[in-house]
N, C-alpha and C positions, 0 to 999 in steps of 0.2 A: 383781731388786732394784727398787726402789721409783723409786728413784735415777737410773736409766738412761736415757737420754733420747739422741733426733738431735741431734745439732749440724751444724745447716749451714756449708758452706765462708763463706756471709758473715759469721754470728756468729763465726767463729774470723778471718776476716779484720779485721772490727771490733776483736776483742782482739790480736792481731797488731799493729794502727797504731797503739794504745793504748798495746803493750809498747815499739814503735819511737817514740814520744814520751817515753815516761816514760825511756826510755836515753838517748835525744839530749840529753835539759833532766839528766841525771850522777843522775839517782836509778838505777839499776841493780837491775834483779829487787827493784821496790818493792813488792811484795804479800808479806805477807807471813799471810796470813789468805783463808780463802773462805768464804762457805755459798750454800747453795743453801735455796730455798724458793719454793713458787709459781712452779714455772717458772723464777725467776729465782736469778741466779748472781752474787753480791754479791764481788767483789774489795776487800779492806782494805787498806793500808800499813801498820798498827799490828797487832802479833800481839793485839792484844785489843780489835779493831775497833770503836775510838772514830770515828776517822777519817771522812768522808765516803766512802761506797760508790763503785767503778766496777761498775754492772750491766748485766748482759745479760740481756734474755729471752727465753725461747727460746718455740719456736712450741705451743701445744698440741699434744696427741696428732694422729698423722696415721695416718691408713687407708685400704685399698683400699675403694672402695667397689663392694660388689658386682656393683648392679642397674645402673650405667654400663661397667662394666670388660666387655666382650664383644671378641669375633672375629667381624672384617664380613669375610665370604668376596669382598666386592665394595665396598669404602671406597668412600666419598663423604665428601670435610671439608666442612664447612660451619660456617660461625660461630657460625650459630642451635644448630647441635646439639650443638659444644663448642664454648659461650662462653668467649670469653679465651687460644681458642691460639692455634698461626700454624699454617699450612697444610703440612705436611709432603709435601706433593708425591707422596702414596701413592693419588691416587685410580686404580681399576680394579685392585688389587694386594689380597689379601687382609690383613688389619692384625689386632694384638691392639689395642685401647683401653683403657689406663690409666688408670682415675681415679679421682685421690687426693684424698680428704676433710681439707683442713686445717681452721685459724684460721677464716676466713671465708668459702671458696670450695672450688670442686672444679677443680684441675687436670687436663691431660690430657696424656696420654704417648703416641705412636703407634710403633707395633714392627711393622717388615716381616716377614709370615711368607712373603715368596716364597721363602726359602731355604729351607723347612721344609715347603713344601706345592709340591707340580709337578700342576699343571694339563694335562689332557689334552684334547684335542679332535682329535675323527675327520675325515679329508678323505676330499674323493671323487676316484675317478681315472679313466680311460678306461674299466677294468675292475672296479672295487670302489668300495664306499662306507662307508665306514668310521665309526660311529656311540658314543658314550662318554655311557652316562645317569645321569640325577641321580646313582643310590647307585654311580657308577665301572666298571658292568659297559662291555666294550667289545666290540662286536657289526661283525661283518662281513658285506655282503650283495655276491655276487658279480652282475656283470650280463651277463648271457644276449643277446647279441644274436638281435635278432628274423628276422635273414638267414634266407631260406626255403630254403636251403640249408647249416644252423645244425646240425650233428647234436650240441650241447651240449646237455647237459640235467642239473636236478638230480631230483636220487631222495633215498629219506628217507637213502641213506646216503652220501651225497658227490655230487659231481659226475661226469657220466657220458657217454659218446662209444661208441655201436655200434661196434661191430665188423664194418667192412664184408667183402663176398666179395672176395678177391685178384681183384684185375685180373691179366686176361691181359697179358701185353707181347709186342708183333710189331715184332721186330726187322729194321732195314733189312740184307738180305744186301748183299754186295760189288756187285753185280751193279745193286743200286739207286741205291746212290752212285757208280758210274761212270757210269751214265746220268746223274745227277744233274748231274756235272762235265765231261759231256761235251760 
């Protein structure tokens, strides 16, 4: 309908003080007539609206506006870049930015998407270094100590350790441990 329109919680607050004067001073649910035109919402006392109007009017059409409304994967607020907010305490936090084309201005709205987006970043360890790029893949490099005594090695198909020859084991007889403790 044609008709349909926002009302802000202040325009209903405004007719709210309106309604709580007009009951205080004993006129009781004294409108008895409305119209609406241009925006504006004409309150009568007379059902045949001779009366003087109480109006309201309400804001022009409001809309997202496209080319401001984005997701900064890395906020930064700055005044210059949305004039007229207050700082929402979101910088280094990815953000949506709302912004609504009224009356006269573009406001701005800040929405935390860290509840909606988890961030990864790879550590390194004694053993591994753990790597997560731009498009999210996450890559793992193991580290080969250089010990010249090292028999770790990678091959194209894993990680890999020869296979040494069994060692002999020469056992102490009786006869050596009692010399031993002798």
């Amino acid at each position: 309908m044609a008709n349909e329109k926002i009302i802000t919680l202040d325009l209903l607050e405004t007719y709210k003080n309106n309604q709580d004067k007009v009951i205080a001073d004993g006129d009781a649910l004294a409108y008895k007539a409305v119209d609406f035109k241009d925006n504006t919402i004409k309150f009568y006392k007379t059902t045949d609206k001779s009366d003087t109007a109480f109006e309201v009017t309400l804001p022009a059409e409001i809309y997202l506006d496209q080319t401001k409304t984005v997701i900064e994967a890395d906020f930064e607020w700055s005044d210059t870049k949305y004039p007229g907010s207050t700082d929402p305490d979101l910088d280094g936090e990815p953000v949506l930015v709302l912004a609504v084309i009224g009356e006269d201005a573009v406001t701005y709205s800040f929405l935390s998407m860290k509840l909606l987006v988890d961030v990864f970043t790879g550590e390194e360890t004694d053993t591994t270094e753990t790597t997560v790029s731009a498009d999210n893949k996450v890559s793992v490099a193991v580290k080969i100590s250089e010990n010249k005594n090292n028999a770790l090695q990678v091959t194209d198909d894993g990680l890999f350790v020869a296979k040494t020859e069994e060692a002999e084991w020469t056992y102490a007889t009786q006869e050596d441990i009692d010399n031993l403790f002798a």
